[in-house]
N, C-alpha and C positions, 0 to 999 in steps of 0.2 A: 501280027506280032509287033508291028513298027508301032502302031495303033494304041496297043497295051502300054509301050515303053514309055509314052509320050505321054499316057493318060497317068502312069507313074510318076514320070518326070514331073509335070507340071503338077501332080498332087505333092510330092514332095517338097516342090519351092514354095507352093501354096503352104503347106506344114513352118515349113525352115521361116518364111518371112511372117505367119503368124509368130511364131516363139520368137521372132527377135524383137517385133515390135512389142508382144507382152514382156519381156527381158529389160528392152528400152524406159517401157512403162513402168516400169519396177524402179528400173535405176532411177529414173526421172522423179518418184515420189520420195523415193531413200533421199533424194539431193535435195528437194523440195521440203523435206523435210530438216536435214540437216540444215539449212538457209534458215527454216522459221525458228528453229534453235539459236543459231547463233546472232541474230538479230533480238531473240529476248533475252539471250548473255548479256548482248552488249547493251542493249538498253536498260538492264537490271546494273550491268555496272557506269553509265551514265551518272543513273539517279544516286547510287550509290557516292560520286562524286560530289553530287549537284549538294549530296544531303548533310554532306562532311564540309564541301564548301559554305553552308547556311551553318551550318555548326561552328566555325571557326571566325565567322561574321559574327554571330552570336554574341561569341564568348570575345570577342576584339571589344565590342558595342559595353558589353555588359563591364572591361575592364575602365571604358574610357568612362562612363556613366560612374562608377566608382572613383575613378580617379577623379575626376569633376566636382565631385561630390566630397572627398577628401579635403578640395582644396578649398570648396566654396565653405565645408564646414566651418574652420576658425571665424570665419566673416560673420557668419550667422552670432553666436556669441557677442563679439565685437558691436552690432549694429546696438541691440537693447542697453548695453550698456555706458554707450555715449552722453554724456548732460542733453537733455533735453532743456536747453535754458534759452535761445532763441528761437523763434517762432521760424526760420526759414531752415533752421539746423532741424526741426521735426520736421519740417514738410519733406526734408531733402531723405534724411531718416527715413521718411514713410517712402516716401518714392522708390529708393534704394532695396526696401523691402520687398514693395510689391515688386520692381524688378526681379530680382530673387525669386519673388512667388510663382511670375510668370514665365520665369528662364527654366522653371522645375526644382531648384534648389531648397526652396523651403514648400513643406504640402501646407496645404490650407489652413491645417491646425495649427501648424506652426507660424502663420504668417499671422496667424489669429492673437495667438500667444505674444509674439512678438509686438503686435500691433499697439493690443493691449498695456502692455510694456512701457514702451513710448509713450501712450498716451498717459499715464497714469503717473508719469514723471520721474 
């Protein structure tokens, strides 16, 4: 009988310690799971940040670019229609231009137009 109880016994904790270690195993993947969630939250709201921050760079960029261009506008006007009546007043004229051309201020056409302009008196 001792024999039986003991072959009970130890089938029993045999039983009890499989289920906890499958119970453990269980919780372990629930948690392992919730970890891999909450790391693509938080990564999804990173980029989310990263995307609003390039956005607000953007649109900073795109305001300066404008205003830049606002201001450089009158000039542009202004350039072609100075006397070209001495020979260093056009050079300084053209220089002035392509400055302009190369700063971004006037595109190619324009710097073309312009150029033109000048030369032609």
């Amino acid at each position: 009988m001792a024999a039986r109880t003991a072959v009970v016994a130890g089938t029993a904790t045999a039983t009890a310690g499989a289920v906890q270690r499958r119970q453990a195993g269980k919780q372990q993947a629930a948690y392992d799971q919730q970890a891999a969630q909450q790391a693509a939250f938080e990564s999804q709201q990173q980029l989310a940040a990263m995307q609003a921050q390039m956005d607000a760079q953007a649109q900073m960029l795109a305001a300066q670019q404008a205003q830049a261009a606002q201001q450089a506008a009158p000039a542009a006007p202004a350039a072609p229609a100075a006397p070209a009546g001495g020979g260093t007043d056009l050079m300084a004229q053209l220089q002035q231009l392509a400055q302009m051309n190369s700063a971004g201020v006037l595109s190619d056409e324009e710097f073309a137009a312009a150029k033109a302009k000048l030369l032609a008196g």
